[in-house]
PDB file with SEQRES, HELIX, SHEET and CRYST1 records, atoms N, CA, C and O in Angstrom:
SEQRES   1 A   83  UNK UNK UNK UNK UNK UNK UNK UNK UNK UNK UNK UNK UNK          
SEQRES   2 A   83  UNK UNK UNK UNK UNK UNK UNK UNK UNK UNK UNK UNK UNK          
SEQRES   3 A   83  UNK UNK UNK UNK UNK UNK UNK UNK UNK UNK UNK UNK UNK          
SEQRES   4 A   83  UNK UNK UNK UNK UNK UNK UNK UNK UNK UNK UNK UNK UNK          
SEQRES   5 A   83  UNK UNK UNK UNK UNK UNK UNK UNK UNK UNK UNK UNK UNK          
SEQRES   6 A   83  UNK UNK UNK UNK UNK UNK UNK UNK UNK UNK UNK UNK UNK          
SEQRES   7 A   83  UNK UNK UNK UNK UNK                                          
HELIX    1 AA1 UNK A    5  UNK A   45  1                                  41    
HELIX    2 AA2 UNK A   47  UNK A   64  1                                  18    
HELIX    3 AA3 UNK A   66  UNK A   72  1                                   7    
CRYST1    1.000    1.000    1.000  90.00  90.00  90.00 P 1           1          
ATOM      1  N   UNK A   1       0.838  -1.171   0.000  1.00  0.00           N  
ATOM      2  CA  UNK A   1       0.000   0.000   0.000  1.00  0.00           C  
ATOM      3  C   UNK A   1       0.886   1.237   0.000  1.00  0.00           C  
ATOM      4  O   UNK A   1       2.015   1.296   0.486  1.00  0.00           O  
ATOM      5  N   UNK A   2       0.170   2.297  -0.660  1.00  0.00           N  
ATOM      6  CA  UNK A   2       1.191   3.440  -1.046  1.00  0.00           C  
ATOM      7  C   UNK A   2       0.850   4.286   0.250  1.00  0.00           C  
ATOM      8  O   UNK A   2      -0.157   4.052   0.918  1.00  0.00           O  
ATOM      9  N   UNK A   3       1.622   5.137   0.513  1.00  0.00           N  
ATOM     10  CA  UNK A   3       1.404   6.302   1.855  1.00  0.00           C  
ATOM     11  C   UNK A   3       2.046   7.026   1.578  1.00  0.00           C  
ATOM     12  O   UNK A   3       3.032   6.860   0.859  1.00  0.00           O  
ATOM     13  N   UNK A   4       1.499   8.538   2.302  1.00  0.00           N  
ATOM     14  CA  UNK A   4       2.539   9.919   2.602  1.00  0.00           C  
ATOM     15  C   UNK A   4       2.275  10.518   1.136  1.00  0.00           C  
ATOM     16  O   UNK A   4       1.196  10.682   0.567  1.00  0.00           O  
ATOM     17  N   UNK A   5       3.844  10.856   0.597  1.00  0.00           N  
ATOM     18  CA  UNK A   5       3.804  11.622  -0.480  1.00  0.00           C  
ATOM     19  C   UNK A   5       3.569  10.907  -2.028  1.00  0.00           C  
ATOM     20  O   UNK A   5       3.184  11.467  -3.054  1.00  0.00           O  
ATOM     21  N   UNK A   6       3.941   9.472  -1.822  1.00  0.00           N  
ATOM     22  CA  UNK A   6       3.646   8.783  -2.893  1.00  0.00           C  
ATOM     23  C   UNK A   6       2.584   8.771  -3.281  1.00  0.00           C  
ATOM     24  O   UNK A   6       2.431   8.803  -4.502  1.00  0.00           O  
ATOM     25  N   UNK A   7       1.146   8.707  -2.198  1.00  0.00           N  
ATOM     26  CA  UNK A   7       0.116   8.453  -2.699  1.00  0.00           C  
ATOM     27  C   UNK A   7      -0.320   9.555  -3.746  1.00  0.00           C  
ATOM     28  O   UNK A   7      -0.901   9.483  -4.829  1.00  0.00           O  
ATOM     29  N   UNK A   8       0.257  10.752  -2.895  1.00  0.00           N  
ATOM     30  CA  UNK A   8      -0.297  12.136  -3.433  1.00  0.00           C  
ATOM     31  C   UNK A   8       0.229  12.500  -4.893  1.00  0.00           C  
ATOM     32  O   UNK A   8      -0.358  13.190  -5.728  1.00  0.00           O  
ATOM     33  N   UNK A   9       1.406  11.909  -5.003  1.00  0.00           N  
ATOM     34  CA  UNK A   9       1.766  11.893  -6.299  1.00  0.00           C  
ATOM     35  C   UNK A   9       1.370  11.098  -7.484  1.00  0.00           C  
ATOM     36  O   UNK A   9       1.278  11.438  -8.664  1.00  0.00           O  
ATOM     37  N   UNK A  10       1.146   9.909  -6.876  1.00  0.00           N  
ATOM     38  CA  UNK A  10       0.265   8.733  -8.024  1.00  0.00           C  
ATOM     39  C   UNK A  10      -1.555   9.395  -8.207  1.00  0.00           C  
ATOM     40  O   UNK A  10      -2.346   8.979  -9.054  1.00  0.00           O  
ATOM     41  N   UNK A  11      -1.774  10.205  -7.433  1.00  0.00           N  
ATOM     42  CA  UNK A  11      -3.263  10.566  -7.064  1.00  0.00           C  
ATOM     43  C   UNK A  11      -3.064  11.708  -8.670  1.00  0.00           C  
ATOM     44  O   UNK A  11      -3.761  11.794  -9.681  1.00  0.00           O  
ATOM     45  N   UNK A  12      -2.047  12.283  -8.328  1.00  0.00           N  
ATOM     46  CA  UNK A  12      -1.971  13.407  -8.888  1.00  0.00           C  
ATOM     47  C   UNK A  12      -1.858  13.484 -10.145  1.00  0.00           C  
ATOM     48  O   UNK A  12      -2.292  14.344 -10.912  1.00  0.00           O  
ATOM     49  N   UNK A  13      -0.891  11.985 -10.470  1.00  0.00           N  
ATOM     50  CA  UNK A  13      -0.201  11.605 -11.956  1.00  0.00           C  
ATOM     51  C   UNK A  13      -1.495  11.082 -12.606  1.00  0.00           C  
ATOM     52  O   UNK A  13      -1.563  11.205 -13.829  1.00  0.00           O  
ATOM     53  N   UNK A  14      -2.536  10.513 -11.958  1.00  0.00           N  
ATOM     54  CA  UNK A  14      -3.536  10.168 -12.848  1.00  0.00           C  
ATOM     55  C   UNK A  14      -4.325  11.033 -13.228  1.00  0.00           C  
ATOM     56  O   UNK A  14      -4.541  11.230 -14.424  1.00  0.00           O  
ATOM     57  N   UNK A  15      -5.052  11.890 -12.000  1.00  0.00           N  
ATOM     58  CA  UNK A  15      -5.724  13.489 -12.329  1.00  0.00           C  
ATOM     59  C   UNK A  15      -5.432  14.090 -13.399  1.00  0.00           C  
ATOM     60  O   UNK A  15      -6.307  14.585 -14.110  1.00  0.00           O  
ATOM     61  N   UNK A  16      -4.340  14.134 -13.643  1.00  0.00           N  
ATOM     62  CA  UNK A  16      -3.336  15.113 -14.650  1.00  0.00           C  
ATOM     63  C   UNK A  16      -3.608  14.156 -15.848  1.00  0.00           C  
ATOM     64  O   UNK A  16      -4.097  14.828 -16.756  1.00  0.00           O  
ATOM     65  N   UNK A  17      -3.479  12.823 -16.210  1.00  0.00           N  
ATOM     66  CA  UNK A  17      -3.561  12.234 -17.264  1.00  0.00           C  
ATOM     67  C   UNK A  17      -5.393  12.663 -17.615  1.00  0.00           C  
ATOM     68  O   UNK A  17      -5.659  13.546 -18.430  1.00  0.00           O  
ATOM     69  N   UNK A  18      -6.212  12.091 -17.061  1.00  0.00           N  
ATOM     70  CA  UNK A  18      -7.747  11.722 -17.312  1.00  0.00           C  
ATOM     71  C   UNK A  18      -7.784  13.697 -17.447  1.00  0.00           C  
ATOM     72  O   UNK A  18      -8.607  13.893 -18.340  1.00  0.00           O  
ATOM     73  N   UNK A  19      -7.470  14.534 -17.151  1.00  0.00           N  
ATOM     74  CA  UNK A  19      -7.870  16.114 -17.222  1.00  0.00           C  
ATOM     75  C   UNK A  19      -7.185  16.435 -18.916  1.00  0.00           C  
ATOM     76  O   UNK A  19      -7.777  17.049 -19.804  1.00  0.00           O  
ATOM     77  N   UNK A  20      -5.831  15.835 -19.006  1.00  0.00           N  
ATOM     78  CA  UNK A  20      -5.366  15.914 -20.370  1.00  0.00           C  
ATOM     79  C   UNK A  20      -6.166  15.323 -21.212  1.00  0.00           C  
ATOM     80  O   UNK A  20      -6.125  15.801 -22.346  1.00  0.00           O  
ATOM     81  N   UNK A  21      -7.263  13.981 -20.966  1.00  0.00           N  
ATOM     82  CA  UNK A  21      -7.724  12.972 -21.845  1.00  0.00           C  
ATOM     83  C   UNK A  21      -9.087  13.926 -21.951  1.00  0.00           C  
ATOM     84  O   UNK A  21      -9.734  13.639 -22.958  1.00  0.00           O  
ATOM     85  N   UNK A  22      -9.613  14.879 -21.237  1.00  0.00           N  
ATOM     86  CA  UNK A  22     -10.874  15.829 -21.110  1.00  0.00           C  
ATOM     87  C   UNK A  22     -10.385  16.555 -22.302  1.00  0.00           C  
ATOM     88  O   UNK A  22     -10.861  16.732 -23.423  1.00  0.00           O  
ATOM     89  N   UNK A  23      -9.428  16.874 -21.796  1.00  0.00           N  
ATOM     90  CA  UNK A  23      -9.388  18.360 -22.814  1.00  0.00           C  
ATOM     91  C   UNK A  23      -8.833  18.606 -23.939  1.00  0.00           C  
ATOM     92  O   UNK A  23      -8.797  19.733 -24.433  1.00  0.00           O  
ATOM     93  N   UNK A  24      -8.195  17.268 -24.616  1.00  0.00           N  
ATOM     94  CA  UNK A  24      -8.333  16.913 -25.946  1.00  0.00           C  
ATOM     95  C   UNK A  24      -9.391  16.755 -26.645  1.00  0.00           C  
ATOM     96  O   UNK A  24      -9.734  17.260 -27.714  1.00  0.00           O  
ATOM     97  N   UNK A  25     -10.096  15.700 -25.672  1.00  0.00           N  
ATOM     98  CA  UNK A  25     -11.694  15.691 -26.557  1.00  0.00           C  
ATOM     99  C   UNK A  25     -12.411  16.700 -26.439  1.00  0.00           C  
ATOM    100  O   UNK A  25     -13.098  16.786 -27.457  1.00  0.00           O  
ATOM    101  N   UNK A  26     -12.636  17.567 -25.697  1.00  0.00           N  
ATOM    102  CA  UNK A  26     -13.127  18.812 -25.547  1.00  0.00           C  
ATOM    103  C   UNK A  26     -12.514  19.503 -26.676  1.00  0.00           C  
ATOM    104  O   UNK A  26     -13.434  20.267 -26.965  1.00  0.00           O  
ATOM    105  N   UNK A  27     -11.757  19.705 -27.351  1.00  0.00           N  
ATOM    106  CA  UNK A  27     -10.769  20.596 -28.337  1.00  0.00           C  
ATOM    107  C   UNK A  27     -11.524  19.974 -29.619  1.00  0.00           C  
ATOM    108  O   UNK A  27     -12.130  20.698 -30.409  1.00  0.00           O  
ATOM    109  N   UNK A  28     -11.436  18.491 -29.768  1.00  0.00           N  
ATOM    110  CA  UNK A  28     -12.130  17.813 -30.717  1.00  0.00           C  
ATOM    111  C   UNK A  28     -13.445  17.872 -30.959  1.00  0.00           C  
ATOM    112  O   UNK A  28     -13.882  17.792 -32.107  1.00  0.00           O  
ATOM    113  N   UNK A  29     -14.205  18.016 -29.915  1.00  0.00           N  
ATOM    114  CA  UNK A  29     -15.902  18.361 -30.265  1.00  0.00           C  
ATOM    115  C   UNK A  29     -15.613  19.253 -30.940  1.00  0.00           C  
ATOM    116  O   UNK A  29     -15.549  19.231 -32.169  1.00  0.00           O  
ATOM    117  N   UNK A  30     -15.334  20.431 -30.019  1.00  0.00           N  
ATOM    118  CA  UNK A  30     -15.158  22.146 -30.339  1.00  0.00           C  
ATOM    119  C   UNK A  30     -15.193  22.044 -31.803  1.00  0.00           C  
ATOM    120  O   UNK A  30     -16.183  22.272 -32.499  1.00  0.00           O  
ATOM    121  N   UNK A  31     -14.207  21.737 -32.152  1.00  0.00           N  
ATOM    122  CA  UNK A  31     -13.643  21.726 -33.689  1.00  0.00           C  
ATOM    123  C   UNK A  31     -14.845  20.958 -34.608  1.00  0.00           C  
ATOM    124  O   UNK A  31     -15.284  21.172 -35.737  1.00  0.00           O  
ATOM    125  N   UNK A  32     -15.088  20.178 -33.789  1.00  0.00           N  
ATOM    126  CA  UNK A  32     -15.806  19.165 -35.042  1.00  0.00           C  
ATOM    127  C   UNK A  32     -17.204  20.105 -34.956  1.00  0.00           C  
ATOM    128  O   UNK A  32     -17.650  20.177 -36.101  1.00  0.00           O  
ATOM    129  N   UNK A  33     -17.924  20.736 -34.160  1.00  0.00           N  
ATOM    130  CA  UNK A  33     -18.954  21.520 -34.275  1.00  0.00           C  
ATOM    131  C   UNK A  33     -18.773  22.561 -34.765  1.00  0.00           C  
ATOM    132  O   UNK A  33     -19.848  23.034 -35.132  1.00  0.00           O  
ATOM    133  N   UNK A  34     -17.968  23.176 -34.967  1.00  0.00           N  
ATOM    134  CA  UNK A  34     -17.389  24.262 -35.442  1.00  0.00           C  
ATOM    135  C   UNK A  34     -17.749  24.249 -37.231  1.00  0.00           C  
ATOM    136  O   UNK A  34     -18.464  24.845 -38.037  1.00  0.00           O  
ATOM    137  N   UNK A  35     -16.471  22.871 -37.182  1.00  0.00           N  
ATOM    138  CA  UNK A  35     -16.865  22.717 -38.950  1.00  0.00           C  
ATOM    139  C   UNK A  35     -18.423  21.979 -39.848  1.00  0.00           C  
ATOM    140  O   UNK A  35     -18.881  21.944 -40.990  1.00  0.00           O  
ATOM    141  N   UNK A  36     -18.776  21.484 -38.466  1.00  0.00           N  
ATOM    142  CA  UNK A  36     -19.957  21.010 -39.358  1.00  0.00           C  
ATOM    143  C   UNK A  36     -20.995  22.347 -39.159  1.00  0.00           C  
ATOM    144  O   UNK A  36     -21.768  22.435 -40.113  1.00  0.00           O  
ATOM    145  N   UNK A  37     -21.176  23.362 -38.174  1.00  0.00           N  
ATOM    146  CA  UNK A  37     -21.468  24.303 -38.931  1.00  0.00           C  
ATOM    147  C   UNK A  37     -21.404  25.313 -39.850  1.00  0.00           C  
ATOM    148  O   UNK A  37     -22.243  26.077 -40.328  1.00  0.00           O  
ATOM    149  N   UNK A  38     -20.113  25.138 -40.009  1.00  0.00           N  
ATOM    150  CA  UNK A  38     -19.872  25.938 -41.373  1.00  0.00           C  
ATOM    151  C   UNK A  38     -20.346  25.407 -42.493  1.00  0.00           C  
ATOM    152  O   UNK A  38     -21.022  26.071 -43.279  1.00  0.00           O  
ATOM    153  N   UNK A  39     -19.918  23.651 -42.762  1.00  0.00           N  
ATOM    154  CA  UNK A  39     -20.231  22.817 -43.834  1.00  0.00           C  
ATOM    155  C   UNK A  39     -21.820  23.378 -44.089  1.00  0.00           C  
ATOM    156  O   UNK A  39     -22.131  23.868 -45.175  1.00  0.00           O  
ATOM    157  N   UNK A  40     -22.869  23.241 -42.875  1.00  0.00           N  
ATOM    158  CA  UNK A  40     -24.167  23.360 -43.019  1.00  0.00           C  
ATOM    159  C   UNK A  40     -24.479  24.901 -43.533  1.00  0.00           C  
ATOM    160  O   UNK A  40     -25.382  25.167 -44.326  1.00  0.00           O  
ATOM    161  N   UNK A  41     -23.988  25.432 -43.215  1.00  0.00           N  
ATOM    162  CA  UNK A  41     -24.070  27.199 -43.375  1.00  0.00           C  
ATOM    163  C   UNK A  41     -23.477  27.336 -45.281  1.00  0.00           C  
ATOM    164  O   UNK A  41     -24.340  27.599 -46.118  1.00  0.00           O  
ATOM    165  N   UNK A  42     -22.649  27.218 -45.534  1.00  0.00           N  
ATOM    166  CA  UNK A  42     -22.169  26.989 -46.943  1.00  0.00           C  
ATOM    167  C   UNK A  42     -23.250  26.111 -47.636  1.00  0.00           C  
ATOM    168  O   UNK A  42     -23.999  26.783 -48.345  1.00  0.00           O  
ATOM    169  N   UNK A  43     -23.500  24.886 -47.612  1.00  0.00           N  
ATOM    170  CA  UNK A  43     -24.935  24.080 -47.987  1.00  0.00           C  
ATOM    171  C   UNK A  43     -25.850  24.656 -48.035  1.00  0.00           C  
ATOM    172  O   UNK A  43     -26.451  24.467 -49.093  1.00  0.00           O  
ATOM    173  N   UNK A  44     -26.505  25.602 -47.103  1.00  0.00           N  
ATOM    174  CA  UNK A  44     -27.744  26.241 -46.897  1.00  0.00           C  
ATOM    175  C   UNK A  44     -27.761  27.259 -48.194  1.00  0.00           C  
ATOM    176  O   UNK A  44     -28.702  27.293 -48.986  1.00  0.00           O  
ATOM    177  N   UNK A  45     -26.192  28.355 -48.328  1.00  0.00           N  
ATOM    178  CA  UNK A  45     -26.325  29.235 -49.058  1.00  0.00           C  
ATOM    179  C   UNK A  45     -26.162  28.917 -50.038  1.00  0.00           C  
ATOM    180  O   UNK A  45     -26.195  29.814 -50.880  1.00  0.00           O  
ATOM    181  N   UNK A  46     -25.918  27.622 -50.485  1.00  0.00           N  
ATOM    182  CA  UNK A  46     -25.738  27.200 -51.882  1.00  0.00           C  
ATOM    183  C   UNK A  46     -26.642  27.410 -52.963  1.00  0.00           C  
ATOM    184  O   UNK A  46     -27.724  26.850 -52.790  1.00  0.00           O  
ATOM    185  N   UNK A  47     -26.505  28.145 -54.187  1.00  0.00           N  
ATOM    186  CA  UNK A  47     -27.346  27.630 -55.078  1.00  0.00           C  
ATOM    187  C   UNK A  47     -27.804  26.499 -55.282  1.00  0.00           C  
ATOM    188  O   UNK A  47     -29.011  26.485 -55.522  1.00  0.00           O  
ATOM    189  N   UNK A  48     -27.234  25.436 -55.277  1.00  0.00           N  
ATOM    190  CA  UNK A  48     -27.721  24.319 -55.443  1.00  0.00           C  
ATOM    191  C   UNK A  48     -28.896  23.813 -54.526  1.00  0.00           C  
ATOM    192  O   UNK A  48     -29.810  23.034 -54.795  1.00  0.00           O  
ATOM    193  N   UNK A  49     -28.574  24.552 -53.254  1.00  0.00           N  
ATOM    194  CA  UNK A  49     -29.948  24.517 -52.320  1.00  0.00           C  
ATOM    195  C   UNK A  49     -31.178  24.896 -52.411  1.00  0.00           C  
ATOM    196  O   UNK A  49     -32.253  24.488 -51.970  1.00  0.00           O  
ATOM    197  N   UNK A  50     -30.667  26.150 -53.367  1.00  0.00           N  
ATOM    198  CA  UNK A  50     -31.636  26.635 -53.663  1.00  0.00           C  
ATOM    199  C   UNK A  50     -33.125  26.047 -54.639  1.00  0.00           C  
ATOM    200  O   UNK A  50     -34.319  25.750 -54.612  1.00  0.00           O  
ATOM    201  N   UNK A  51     -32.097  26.162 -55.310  1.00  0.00           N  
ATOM    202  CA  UNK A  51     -32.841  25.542 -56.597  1.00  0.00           C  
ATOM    203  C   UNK A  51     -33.803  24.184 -56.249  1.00  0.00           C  
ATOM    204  O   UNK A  51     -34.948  23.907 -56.607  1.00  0.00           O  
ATOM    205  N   UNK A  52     -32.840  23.469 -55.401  1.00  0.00           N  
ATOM    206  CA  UNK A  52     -33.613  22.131 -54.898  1.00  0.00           C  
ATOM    207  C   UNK A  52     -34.904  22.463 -54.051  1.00  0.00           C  
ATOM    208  O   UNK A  52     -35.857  21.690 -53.957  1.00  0.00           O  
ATOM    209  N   UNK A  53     -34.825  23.699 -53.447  1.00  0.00           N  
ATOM    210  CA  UNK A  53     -35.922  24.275 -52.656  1.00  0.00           C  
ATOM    211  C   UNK A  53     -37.390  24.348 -53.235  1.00  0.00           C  
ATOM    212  O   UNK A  53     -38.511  23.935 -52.941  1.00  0.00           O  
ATOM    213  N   UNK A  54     -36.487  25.447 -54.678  1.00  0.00           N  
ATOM    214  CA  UNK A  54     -37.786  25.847 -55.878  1.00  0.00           C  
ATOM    215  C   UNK A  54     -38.181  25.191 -56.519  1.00  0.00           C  
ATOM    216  O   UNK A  54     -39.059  25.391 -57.358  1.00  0.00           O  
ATOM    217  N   UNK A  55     -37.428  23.909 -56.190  1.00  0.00           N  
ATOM    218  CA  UNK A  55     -38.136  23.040 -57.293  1.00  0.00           C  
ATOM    219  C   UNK A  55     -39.106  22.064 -56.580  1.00  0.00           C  
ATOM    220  O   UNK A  55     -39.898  21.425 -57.273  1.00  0.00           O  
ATOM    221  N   UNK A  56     -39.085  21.888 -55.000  1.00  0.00           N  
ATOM    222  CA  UNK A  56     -39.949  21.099 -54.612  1.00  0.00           C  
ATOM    223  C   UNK A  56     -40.912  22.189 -54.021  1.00  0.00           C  
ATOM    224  O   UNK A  56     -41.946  21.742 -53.524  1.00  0.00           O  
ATOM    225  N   UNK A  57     -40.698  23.825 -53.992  1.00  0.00           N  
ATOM    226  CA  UNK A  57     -41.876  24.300 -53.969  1.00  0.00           C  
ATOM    227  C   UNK A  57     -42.646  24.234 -54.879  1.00  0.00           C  
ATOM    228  O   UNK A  57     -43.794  23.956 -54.531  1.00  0.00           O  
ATOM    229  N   UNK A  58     -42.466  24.394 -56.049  1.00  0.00           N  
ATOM    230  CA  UNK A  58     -43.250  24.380 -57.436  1.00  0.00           C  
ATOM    231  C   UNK A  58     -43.936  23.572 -57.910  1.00  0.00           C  
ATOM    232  O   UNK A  58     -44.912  23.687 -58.651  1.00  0.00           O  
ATOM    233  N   UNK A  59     -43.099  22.104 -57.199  1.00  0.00           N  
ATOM    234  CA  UNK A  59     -44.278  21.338 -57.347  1.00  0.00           C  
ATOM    235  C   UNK A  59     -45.608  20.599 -56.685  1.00  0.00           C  
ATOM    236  O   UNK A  59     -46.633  20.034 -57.065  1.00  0.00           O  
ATOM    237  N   UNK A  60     -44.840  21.019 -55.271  1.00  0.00           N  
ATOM    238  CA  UNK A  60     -46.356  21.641 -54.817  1.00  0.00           C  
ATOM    239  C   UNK A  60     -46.926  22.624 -55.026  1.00  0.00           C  
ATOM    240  O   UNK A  60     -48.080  22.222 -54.877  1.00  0.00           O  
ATOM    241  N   UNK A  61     -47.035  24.003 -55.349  1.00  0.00           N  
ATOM    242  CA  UNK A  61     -47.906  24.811 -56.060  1.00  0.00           C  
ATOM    243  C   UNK A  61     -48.481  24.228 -57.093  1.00  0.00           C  
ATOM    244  O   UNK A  61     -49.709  24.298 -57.144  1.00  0.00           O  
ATOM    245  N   UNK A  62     -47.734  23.489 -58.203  1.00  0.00           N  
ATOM    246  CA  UNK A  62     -48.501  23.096 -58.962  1.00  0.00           C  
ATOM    247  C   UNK A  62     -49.523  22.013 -59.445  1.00  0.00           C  
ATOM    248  O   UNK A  62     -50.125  21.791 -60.496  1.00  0.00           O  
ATOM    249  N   UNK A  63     -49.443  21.397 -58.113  1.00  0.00           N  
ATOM    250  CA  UNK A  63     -50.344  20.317 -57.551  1.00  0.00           C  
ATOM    251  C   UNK A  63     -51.746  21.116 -56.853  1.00  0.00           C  
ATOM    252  O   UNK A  63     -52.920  20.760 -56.949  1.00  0.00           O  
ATOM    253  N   UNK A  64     -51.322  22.011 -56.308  1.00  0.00           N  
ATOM    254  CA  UNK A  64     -52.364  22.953 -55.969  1.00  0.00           C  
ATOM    255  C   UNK A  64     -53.308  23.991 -56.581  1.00  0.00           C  
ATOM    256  O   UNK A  64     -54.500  24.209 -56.365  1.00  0.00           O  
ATOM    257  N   UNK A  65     -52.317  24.638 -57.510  1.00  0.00           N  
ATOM    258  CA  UNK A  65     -53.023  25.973 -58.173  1.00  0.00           C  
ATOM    259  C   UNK A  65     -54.156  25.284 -59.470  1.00  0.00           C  
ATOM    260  O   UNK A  65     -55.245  25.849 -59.576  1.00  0.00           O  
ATOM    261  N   UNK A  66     -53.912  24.314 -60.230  1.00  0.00           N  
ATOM    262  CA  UNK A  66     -54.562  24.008 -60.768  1.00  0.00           C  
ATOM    263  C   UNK A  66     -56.490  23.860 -60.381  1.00  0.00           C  
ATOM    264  O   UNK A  66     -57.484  24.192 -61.027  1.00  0.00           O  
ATOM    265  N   UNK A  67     -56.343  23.353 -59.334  1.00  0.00           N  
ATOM    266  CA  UNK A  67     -57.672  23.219 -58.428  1.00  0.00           C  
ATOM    267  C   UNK A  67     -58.139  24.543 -57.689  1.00  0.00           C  
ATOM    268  O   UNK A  67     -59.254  24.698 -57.191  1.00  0.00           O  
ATOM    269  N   UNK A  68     -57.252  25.343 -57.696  1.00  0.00           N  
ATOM    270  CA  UNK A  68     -57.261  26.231 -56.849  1.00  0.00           C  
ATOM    271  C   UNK A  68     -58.176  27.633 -58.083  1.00  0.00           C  
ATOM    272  O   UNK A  68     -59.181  28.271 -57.769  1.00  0.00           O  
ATOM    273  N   UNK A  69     -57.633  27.713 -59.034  1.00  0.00           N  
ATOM    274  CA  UNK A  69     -58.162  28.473 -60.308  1.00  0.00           C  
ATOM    275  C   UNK A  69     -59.770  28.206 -60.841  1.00  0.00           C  
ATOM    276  O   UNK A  69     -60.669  29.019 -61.057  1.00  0.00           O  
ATOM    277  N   UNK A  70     -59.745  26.910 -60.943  1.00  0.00           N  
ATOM    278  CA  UNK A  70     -61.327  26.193 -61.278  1.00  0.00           C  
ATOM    279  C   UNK A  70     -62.170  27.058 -60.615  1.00  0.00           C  
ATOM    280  O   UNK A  70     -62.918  27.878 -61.148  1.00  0.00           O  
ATOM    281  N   UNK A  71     -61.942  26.726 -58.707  1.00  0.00           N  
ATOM    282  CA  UNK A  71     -62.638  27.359 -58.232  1.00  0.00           C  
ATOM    283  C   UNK A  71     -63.383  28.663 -58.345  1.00  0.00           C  
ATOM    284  O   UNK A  71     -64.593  28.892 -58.337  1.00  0.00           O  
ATOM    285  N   UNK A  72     -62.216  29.548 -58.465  1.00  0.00           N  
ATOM    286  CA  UNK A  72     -62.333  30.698 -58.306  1.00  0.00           C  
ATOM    287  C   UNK A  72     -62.933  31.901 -59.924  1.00  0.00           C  
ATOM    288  O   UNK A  72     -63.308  33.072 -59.989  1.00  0.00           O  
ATOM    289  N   UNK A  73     -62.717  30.728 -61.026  1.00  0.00           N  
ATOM    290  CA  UNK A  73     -63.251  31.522 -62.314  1.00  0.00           C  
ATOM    291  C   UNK A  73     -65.045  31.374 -62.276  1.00  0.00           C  
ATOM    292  O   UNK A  73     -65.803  30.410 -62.168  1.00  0.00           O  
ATOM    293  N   UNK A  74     -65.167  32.272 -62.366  1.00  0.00           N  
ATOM    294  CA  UNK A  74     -66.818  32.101 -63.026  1.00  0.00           C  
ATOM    295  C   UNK A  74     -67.397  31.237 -63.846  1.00  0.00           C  
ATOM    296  O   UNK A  74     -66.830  31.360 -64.932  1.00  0.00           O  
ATOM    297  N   UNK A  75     -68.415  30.242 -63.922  1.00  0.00           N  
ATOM    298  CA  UNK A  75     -68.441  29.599 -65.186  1.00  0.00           C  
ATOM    299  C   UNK A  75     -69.675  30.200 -65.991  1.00  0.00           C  
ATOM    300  O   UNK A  75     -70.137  29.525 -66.910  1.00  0.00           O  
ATOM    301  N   UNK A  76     -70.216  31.406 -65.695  1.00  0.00           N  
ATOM    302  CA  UNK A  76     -70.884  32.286 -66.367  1.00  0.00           C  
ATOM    303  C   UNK A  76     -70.369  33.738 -66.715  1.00  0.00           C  
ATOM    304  O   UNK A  76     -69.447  34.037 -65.957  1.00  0.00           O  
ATOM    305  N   UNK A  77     -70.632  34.607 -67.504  1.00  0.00           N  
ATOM    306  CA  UNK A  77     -69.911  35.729 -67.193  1.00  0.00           C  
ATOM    307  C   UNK A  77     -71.181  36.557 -67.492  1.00  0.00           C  
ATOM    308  O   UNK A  77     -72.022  35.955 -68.158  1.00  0.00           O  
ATOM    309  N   UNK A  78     -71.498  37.894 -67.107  1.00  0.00           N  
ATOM    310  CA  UNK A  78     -72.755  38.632 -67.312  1.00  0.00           C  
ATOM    311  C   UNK A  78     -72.599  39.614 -68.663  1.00  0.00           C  
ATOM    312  O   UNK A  78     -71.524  39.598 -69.263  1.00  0.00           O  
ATOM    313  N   UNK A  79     -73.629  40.419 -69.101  1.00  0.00           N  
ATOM    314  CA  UNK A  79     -73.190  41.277 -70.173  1.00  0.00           C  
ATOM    315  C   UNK A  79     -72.218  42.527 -69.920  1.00  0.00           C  
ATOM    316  O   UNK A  79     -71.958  42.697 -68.729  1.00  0.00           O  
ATOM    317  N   UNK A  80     -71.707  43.315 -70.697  1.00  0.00           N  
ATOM    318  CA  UNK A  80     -70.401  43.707 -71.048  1.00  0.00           C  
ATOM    319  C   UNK A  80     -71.055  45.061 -70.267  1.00  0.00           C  
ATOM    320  O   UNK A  80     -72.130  45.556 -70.608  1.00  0.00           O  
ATOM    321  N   UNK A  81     -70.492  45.404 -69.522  1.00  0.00           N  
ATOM    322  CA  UNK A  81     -70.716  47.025 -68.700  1.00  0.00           C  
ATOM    323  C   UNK A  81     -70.307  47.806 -70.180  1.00  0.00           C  
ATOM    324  O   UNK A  81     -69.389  47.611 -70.976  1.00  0.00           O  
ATOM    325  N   UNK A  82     -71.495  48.827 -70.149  1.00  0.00           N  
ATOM    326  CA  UNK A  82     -71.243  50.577 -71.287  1.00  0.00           C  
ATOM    327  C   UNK A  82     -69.977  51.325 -70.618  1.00  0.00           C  
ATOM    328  O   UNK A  82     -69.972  51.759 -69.466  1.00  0.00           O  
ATOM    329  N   UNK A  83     -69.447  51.363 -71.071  1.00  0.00           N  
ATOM    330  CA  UNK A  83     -68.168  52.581 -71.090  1.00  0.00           C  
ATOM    331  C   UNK A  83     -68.339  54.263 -71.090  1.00  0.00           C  
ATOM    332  O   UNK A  83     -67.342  54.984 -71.105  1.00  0.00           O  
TER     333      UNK A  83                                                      
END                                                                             
């Protein structure tokens, strides 16, 4: 069994290792969140995002507006107002 100053030093030598083993990976998240928000931020502003956007808006609008027009035209129209 260890005693006195040895213990305090083996206590100490491991503290010091497992605090170094923290704060590498801590450095490594950091970083790795860092770049995957940029990656996502660059993606977002991409044209290519874009476009992929407008194109699956459009085609829902155009799944919609078609039905949406029927409705709303008259299927009579009245005589021509005098000027």
């Amino acid at each position: 069994m260890v005693t006195g100053t040895n213990a305090f030093a083996n206590a100490s030598l491991i503290l010091n290792k497992i605090s170094s083993v923290l704060s590498i990976l801590s450095f490594i998240i950091s970083v790795t969140t860092i770049a995957a928000g940029y990656a996502g931020y660059r993606y977002i502003t991409s044209p290519q995002f874009e476009a992929m956007m407008m194109e699956k808006v459009m085609e829902g609008v155009s799944k919609i507006l078609p039905n949406q027009i029927d409705k709303k035209m008259p299927k009579v129209t009245g005589p021509m107002l005098p000027l």
